[in-house]
mmJSON file of the N, C-alpha and C atoms, coordinates in Angstrom:
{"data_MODEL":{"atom_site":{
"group_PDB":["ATOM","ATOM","ATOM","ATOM","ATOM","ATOM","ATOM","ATOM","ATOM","ATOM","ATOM","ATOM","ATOM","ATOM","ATOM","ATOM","ATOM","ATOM","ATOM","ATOM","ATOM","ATOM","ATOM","ATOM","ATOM","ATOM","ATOM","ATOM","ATOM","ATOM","ATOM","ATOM","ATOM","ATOM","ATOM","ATOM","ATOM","ATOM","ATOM","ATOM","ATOM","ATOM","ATOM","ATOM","ATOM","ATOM","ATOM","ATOM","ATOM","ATOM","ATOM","ATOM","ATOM","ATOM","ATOM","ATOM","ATOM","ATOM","ATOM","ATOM","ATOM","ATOM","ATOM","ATOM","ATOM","ATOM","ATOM","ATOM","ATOM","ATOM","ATOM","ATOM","ATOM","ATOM","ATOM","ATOM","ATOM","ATOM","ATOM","ATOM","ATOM","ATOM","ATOM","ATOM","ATOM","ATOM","ATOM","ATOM","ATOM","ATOM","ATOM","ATOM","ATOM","ATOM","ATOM","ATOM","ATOM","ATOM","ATOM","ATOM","ATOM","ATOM","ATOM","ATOM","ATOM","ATOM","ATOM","ATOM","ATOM","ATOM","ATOM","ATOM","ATOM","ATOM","ATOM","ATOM","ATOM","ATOM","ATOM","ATOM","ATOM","ATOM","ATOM","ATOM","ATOM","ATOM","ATOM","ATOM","ATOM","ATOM","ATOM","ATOM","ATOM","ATOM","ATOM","ATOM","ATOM","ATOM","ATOM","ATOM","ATOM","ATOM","ATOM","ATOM","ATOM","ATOM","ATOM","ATOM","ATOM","ATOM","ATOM","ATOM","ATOM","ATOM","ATOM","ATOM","ATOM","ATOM","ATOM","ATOM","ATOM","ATOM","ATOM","ATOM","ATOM","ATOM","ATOM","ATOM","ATOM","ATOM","ATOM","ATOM","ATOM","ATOM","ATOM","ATOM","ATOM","ATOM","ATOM","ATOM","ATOM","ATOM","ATOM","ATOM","ATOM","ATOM","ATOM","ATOM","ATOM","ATOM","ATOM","ATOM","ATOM","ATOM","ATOM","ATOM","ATOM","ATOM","ATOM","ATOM","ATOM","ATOM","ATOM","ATOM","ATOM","ATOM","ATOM","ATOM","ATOM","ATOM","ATOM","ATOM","ATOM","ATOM","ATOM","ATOM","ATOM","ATOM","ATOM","ATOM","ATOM","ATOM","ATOM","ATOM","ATOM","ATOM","ATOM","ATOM","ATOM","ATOM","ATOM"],
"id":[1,2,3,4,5,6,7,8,9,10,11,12,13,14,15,16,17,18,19,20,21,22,23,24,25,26,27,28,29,30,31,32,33,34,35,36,37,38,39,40,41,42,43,44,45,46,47,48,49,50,51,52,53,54,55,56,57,58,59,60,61,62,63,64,65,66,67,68,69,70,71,72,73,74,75,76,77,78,79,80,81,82,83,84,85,86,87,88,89,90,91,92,93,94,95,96,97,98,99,100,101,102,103,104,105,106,107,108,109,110,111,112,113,114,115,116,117,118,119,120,121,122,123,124,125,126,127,128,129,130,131,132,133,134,135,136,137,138,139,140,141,142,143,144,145,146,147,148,149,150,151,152,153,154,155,156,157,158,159,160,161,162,163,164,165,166,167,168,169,170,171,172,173,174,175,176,177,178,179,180,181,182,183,184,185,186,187,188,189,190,191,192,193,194,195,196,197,198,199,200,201,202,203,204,205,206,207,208,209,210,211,212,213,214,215,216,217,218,219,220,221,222,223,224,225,226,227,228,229,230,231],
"type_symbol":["N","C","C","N","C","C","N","C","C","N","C","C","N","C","C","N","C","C","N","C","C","N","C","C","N","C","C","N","C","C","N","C","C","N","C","C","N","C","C","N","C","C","N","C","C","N","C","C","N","C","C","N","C","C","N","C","C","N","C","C","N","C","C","N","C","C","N","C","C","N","C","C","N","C","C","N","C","C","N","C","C","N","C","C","N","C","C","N","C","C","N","C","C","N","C","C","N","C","C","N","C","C","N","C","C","N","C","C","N","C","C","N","C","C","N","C","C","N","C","C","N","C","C","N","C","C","N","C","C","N","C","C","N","C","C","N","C","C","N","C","C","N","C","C","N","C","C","N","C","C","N","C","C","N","C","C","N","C","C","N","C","C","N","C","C","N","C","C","N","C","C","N","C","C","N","C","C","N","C","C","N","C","C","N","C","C","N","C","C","N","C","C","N","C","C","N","C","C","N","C","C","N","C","C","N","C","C","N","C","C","N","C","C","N","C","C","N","C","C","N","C","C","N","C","C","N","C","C","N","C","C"],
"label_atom_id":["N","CA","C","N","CA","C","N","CA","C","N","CA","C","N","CA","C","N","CA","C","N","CA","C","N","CA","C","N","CA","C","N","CA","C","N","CA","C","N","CA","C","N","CA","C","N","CA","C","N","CA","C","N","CA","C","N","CA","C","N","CA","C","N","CA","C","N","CA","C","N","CA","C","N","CA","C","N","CA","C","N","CA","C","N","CA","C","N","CA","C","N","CA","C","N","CA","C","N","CA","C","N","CA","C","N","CA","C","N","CA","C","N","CA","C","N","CA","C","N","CA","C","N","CA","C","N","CA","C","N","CA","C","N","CA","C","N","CA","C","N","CA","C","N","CA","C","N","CA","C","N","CA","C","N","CA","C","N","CA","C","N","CA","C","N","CA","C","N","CA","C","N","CA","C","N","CA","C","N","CA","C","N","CA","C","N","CA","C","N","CA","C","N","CA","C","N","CA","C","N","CA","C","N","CA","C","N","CA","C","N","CA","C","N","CA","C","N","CA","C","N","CA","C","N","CA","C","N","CA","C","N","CA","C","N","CA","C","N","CA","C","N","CA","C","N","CA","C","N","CA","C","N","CA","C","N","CA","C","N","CA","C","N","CA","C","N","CA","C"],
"label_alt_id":[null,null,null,null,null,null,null,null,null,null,null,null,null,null,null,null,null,null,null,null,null,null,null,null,null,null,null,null,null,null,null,null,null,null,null,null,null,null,null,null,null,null,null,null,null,null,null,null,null,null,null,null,null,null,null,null,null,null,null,null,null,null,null,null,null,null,null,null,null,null,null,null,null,null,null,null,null,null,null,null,null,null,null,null,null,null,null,null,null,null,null,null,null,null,null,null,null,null,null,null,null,null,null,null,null,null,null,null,null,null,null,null,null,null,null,null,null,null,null,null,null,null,null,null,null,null,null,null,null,null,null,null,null,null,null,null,null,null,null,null,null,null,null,null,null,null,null,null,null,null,null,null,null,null,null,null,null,null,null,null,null,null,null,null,null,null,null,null,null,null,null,null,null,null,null,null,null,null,null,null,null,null,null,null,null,null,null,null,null,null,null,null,null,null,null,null,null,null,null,null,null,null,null,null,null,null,null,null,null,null,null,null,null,null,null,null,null,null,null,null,null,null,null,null,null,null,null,null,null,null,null],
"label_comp_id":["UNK","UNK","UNK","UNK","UNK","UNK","UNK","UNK","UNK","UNK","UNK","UNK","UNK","UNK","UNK","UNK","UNK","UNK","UNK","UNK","UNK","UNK","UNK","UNK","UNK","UNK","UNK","UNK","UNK","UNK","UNK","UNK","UNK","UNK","UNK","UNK","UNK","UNK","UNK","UNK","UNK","UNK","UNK","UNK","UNK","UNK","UNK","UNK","UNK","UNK","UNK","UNK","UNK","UNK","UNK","UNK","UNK","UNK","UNK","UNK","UNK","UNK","UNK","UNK","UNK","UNK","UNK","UNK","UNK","UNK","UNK","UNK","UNK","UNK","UNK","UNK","UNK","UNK","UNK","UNK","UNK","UNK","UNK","UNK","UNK","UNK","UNK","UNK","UNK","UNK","UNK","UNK","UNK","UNK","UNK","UNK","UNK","UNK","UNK","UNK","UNK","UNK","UNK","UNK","UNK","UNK","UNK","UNK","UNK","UNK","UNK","UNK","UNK","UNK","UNK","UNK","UNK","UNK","UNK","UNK","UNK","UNK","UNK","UNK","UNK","UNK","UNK","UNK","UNK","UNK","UNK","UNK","UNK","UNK","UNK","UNK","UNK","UNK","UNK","UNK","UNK","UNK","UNK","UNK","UNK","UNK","UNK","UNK","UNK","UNK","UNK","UNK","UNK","UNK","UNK","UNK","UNK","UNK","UNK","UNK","UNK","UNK","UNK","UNK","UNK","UNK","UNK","UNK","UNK","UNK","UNK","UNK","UNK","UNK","UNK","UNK","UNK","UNK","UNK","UNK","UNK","UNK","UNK","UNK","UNK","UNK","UNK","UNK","UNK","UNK","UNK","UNK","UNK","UNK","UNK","UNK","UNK","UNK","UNK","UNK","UNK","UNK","UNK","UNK","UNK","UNK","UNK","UNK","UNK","UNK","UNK","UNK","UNK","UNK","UNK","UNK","UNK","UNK","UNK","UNK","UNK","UNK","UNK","UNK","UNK","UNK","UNK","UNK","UNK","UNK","UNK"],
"label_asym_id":["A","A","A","A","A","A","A","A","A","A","A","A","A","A","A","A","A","A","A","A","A","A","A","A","A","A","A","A","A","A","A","A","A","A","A","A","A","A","A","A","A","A","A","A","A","A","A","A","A","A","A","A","A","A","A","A","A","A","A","A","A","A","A","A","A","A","A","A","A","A","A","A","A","A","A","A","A","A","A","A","A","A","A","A","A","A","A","A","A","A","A","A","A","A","A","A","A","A","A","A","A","A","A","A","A","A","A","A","A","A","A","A","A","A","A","A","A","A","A","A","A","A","A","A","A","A","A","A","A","A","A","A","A","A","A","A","A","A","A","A","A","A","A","A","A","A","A","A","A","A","A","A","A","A","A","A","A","A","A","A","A","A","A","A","A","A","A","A","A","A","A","A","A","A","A","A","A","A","A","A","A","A","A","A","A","A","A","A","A","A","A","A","A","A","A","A","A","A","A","A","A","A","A","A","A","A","A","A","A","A","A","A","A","A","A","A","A","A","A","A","A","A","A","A","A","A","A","A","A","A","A"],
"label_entity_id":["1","1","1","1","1","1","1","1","1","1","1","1","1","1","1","1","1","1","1","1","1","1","1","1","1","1","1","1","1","1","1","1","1","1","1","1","1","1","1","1","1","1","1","1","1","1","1","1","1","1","1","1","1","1","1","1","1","1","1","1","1","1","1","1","1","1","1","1","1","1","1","1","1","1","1","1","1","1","1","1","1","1","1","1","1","1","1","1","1","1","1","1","1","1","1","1","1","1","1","1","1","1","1","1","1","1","1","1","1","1","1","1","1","1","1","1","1","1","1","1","1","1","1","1","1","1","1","1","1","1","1","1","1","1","1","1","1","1","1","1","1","1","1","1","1","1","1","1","1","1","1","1","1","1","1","1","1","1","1","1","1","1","1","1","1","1","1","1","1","1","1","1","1","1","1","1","1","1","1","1","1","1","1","1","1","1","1","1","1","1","1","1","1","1","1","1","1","1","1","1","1","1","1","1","1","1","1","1","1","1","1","1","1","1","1","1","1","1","1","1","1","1","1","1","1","1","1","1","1","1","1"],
"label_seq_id":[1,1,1,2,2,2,3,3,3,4,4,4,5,5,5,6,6,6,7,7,7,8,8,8,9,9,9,10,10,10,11,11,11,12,12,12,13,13,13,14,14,14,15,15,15,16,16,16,17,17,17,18,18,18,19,19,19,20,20,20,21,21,21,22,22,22,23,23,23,24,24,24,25,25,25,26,26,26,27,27,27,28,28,28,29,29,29,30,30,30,31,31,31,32,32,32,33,33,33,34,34,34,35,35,35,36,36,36,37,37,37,38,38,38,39,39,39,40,40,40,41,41,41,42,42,42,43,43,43,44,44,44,45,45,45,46,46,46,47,47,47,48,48,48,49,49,49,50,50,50,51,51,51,52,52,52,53,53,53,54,54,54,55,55,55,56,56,56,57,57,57,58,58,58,59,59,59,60,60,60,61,61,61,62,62,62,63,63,63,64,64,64,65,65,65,66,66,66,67,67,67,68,68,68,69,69,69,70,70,70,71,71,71,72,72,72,73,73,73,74,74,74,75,75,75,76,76,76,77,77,77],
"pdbx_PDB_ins_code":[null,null,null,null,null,null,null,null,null,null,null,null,null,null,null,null,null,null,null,null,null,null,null,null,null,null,null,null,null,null,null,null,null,null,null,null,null,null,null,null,null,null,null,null,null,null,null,null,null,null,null,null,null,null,null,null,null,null,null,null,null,null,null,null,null,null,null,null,null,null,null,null,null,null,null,null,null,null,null,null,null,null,null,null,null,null,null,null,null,null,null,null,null,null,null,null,null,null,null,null,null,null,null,null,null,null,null,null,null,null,null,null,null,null,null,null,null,null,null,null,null,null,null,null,null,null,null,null,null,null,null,null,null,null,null,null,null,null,null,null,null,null,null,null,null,null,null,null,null,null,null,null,null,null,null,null,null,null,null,null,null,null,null,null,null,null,null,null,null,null,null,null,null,null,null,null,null,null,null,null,null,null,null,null,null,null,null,null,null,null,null,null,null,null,null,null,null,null,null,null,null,null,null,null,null,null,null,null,null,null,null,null,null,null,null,null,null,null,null,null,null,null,null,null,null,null,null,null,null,null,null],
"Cartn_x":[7.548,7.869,7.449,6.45,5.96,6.867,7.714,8.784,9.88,10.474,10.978,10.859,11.214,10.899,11.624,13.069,13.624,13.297,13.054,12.504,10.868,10.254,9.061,9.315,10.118,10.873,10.93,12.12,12.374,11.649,10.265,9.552,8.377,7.673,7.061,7.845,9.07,9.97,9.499,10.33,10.281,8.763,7.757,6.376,6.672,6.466,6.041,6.606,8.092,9.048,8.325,8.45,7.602,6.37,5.452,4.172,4.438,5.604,5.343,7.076,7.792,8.639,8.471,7.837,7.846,7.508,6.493,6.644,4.942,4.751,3.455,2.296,1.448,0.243,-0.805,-1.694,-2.125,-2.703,-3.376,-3.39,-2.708,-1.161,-0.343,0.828,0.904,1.359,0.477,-0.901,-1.517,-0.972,-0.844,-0.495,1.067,1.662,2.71,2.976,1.866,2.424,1.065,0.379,-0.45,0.984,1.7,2.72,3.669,4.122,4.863,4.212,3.127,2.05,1.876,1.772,1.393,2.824,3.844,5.365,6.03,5.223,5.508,4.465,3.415,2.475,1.634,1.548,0.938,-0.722,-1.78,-3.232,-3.491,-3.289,-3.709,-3.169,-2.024,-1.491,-2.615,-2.656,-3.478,-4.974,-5.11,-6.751,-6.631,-6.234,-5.885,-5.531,-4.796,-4.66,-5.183,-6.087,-6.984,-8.065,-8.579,-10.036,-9.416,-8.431,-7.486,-8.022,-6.973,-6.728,-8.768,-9.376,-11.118,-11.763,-11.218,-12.149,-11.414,-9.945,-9.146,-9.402,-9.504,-10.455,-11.652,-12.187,-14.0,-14.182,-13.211,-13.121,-12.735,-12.056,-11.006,-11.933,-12.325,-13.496,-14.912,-15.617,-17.156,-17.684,-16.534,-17.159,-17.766,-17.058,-17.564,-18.635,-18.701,-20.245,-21.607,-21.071,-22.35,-22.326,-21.21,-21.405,-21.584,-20.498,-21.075,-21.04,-22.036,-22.596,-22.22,-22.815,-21.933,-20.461,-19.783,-18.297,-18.076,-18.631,-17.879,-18.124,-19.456,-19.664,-18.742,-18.108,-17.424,-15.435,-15.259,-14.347,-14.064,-15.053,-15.306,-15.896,-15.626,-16.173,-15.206],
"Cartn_y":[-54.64,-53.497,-52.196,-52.421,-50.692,-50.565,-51.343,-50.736,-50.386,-51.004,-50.834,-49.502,-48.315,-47.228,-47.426,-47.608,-48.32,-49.547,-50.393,-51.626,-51.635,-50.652,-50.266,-49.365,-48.166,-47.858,-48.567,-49.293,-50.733,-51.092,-51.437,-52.586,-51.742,-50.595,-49.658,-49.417,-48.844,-48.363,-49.605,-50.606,-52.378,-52.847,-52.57,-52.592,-51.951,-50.374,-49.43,-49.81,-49.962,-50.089,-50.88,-52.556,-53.629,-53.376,-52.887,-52.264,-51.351,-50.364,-49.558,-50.398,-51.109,-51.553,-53.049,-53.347,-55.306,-55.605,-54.817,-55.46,-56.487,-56.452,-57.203,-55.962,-56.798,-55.598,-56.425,-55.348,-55.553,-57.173,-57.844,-59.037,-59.913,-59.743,-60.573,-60.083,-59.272,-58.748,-59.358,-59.559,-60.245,-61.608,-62.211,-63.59,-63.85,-62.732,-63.055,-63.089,-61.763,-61.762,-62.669,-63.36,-64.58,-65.912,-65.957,-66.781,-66.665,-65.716,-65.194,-65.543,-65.008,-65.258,-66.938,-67.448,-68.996,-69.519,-69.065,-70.056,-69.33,-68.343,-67.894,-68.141,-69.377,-69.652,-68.247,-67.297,-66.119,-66.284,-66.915,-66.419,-65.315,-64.638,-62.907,-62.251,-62.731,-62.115,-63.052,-63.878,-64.766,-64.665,-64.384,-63.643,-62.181,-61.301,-59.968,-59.975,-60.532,-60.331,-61.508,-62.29,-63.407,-62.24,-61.427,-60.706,-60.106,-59.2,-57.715,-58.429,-59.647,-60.328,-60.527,-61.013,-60.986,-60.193,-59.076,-57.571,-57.11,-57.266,-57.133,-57.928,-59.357,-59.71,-59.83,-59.485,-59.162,-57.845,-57.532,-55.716,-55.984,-56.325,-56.514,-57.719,-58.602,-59.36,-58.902,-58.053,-57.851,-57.197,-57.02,-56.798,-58.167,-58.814,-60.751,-61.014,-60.332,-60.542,-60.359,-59.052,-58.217,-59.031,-59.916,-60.091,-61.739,-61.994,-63.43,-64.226,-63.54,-64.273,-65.668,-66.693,-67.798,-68.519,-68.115,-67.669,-66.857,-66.07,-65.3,-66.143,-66.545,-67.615,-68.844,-69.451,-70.432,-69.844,-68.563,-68.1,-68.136,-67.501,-68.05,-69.332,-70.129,-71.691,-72.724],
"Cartn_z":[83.649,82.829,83.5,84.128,84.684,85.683,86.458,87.473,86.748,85.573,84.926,83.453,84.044,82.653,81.522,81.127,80.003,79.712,80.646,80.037,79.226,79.353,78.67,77.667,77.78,76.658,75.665,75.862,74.816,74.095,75.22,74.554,73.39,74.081,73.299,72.268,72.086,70.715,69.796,70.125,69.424,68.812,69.649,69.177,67.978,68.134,67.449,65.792,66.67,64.896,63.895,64.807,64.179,63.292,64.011,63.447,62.136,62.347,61.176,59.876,60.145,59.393,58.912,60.161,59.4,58.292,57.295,55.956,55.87,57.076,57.249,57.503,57.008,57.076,58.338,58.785,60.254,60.698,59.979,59.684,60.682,59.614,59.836,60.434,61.188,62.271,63.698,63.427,64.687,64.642,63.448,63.812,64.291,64.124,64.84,66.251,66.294,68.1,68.602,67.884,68.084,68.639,67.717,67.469,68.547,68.775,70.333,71.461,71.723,73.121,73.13,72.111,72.029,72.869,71.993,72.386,74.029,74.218,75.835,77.016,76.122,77.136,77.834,77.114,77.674,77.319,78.504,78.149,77.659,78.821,78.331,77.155,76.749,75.199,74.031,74.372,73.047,73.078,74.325,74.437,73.438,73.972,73.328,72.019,71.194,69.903,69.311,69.57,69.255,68.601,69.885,69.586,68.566,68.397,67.767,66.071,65.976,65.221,63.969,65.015,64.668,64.198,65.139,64.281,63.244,63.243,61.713,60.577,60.542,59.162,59.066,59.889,59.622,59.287,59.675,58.771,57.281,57.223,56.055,55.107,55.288,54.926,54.176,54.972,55.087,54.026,52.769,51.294,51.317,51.466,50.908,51.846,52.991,53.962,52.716,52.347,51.455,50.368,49.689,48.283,48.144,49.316,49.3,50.834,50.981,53.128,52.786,52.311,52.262,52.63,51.478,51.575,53.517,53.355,54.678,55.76,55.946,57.046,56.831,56.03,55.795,56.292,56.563,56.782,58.248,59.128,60.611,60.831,60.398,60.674,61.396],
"occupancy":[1.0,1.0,1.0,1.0,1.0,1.0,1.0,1.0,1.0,1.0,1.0,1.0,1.0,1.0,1.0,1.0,1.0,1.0,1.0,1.0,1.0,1.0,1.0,1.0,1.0,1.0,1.0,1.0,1.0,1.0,1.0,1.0,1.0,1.0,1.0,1.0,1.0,1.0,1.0,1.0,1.0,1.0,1.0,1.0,1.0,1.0,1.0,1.0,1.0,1.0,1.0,1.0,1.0,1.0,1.0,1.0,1.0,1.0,1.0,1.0,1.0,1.0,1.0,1.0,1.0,1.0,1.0,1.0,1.0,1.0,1.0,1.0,1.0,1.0,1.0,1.0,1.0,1.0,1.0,1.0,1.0,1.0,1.0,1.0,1.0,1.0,1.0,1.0,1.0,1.0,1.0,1.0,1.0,1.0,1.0,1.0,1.0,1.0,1.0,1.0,1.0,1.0,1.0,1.0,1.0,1.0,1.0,1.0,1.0,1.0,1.0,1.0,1.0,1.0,1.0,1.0,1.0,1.0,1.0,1.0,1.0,1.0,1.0,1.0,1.0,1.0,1.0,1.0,1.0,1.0,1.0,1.0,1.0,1.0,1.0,1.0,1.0,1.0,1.0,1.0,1.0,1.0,1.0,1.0,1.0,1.0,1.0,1.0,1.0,1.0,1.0,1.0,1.0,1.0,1.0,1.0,1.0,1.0,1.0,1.0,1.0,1.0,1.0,1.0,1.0,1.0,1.0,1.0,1.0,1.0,1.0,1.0,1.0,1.0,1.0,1.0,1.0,1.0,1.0,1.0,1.0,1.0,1.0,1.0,1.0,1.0,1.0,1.0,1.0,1.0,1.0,1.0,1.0,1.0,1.0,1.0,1.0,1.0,1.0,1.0,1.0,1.0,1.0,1.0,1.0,1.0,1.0,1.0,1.0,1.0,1.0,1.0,1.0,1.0,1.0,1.0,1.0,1.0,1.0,1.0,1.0,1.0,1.0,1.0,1.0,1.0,1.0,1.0,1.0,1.0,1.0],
"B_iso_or_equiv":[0.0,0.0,0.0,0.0,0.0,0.0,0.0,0.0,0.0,0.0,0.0,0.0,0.0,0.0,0.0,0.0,0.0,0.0,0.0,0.0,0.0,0.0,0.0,0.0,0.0,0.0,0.0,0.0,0.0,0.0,0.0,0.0,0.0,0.0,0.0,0.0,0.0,0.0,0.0,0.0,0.0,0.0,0.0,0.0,0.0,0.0,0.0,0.0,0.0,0.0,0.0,0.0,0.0,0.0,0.0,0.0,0.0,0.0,0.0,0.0,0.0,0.0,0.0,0.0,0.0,0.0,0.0,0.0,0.0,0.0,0.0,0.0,0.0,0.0,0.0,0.0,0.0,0.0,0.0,0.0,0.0,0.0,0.0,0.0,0.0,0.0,0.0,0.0,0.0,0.0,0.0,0.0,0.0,0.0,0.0,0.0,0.0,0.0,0.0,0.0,0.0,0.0,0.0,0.0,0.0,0.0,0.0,0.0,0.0,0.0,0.0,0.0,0.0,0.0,0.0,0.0,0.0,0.0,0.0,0.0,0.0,0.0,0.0,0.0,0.0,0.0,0.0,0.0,0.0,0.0,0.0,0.0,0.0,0.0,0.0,0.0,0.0,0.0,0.0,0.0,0.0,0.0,0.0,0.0,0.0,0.0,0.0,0.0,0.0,0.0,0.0,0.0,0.0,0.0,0.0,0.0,0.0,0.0,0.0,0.0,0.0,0.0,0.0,0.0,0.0,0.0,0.0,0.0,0.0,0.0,0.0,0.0,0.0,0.0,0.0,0.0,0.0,0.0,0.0,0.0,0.0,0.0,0.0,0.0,0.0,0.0,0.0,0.0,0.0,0.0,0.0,0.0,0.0,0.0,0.0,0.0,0.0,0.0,0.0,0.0,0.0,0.0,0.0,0.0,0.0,0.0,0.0,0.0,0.0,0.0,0.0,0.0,0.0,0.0,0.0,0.0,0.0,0.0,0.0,0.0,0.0,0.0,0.0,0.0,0.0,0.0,0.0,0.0,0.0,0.0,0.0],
"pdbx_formal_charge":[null,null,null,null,null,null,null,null,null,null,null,null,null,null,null,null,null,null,null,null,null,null,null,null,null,null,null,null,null,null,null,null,null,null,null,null,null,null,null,null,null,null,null,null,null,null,null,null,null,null,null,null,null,null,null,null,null,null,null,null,null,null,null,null,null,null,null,null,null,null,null,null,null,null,null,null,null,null,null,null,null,null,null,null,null,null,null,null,null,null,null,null,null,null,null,null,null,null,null,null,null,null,null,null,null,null,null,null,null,null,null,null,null,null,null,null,null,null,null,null,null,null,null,null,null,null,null,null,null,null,null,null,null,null,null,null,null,null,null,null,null,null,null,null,null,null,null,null,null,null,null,null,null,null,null,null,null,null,null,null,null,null,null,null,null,null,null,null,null,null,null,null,null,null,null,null,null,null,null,null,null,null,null,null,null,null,null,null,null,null,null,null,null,null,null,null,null,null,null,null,null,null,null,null,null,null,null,null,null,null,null,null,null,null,null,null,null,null,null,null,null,null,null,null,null,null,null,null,null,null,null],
"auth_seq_id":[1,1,1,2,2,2,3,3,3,4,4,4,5,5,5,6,6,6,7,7,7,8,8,8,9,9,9,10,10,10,11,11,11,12,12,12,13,13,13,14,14,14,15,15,15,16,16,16,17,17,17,18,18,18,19,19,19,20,20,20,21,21,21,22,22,22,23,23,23,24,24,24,25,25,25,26,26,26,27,27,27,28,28,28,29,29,29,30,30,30,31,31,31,32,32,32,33,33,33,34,34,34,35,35,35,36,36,36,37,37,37,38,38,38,39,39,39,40,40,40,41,41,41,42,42,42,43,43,43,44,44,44,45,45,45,46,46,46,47,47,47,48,48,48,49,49,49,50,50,50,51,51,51,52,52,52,53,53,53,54,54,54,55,55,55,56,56,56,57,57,57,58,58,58,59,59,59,60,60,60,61,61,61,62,62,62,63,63,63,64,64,64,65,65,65,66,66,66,67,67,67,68,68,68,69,69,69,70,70,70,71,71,71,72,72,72,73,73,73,74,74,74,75,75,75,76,76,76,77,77,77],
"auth_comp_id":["UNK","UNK","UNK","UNK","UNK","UNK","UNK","UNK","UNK","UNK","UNK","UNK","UNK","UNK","UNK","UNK","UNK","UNK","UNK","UNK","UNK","UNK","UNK","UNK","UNK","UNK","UNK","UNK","UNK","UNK","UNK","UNK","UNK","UNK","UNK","UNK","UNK","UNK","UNK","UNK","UNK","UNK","UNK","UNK","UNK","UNK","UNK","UNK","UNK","UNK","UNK","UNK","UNK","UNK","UNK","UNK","UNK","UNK","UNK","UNK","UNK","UNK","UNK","UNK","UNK","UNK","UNK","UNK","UNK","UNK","UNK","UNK","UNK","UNK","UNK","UNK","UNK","UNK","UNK","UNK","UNK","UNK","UNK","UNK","UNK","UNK","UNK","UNK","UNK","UNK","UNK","UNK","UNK","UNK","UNK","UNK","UNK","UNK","UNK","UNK","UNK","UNK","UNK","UNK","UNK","UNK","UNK","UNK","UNK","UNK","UNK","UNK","UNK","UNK","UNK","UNK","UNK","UNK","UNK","UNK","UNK","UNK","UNK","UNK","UNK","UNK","UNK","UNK","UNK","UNK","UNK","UNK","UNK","UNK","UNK","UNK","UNK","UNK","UNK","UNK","UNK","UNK","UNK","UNK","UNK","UNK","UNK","UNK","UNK","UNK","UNK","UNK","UNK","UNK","UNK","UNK","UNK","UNK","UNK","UNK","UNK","UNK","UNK","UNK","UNK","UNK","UNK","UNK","UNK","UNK","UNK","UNK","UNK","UNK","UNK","UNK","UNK","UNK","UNK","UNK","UNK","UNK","UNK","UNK","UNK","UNK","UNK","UNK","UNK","UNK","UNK","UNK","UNK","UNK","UNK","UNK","UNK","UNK","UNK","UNK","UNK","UNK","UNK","UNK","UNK","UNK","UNK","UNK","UNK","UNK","UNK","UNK","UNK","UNK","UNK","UNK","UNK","UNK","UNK","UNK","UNK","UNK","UNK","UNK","UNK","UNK","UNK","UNK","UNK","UNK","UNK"],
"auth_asym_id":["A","A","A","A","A","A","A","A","A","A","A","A","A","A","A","A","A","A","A","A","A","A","A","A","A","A","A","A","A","A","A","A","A","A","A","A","A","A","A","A","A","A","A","A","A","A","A","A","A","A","A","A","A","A","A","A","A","A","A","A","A","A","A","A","A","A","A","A","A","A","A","A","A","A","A","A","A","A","A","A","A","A","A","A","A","A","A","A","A","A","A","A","A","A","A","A","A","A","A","A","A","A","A","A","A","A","A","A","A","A","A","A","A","A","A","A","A","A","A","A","A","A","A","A","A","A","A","A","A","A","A","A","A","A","A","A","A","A","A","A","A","A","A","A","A","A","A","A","A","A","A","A","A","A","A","A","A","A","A","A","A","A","A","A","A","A","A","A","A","A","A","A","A","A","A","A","A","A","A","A","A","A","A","A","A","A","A","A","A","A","A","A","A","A","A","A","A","A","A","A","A","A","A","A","A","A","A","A","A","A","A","A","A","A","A","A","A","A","A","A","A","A","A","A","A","A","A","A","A","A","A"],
"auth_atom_id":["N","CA","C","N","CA","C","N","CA","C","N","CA","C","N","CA","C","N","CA","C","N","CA","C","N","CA","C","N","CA","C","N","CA","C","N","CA","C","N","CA","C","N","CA","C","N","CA","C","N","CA","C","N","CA","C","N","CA","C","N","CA","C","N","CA","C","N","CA","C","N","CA","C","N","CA","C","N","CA","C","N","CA","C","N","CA","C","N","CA","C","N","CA","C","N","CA","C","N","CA","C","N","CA","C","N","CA","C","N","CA","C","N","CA","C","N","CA","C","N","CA","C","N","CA","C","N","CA","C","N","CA","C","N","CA","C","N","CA","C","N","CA","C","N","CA","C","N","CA","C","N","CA","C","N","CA","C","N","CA","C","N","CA","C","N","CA","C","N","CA","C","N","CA","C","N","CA","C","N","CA","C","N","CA","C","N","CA","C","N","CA","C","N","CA","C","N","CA","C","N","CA","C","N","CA","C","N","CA","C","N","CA","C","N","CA","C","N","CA","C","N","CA","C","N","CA","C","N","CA","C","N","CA","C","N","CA","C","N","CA","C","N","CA","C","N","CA","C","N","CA","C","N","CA","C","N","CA","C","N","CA","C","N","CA","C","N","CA","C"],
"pdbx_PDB_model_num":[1,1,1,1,1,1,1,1,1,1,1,1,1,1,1,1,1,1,1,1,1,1,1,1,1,1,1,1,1,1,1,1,1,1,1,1,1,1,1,1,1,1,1,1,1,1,1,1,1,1,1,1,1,1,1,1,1,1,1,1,1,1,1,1,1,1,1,1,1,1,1,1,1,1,1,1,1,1,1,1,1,1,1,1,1,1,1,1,1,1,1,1,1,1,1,1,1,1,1,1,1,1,1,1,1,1,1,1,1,1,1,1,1,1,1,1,1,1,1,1,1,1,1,1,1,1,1,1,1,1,1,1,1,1,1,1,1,1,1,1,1,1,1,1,1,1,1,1,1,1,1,1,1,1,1,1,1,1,1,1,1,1,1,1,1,1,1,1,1,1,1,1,1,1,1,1,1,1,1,1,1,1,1,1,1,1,1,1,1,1,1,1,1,1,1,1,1,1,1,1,1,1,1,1,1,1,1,1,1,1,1,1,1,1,1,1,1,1,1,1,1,1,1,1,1,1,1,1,1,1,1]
}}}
């Protein structure tokens, strides 16, 4: 893609749209392109939105850290 300037074009526009039209909230937008990187055999994509994916429900989570540590530890298990 970086030799390619429309072909990064493309792919940046297509991101971007996805992100702000899919209908999925950030979550589950990681598990998709979890889902992509998996079926294209890509390490480095499934490394990268593996972590993305981690700090998004431990964000999204960590009321239930404070209210019920239990429960939350049973979520990363």
């Amino acid at each position: 893609m970086g030799n390619n300037p429309a072909l990064l074009d493309a792919y940046i526009y297509s991101y971007n749209s996805f992100r702000a039209n899919s209908g999925f909230n950030s979550v589950e937008q990681e598990v998709v392109f979890l889902s992509v990187a998996y079926e294209n055999n890509c390490e480095y994509c499934m490394a990268a939105h593996s972590f993305i994916g981690d700090i998004l429900v431990k964000k999204k989570y960590s009321n239930i850290e404070r209210n019920r540590p239990t429960l939350f530890k049973l979520l990363f298990f």
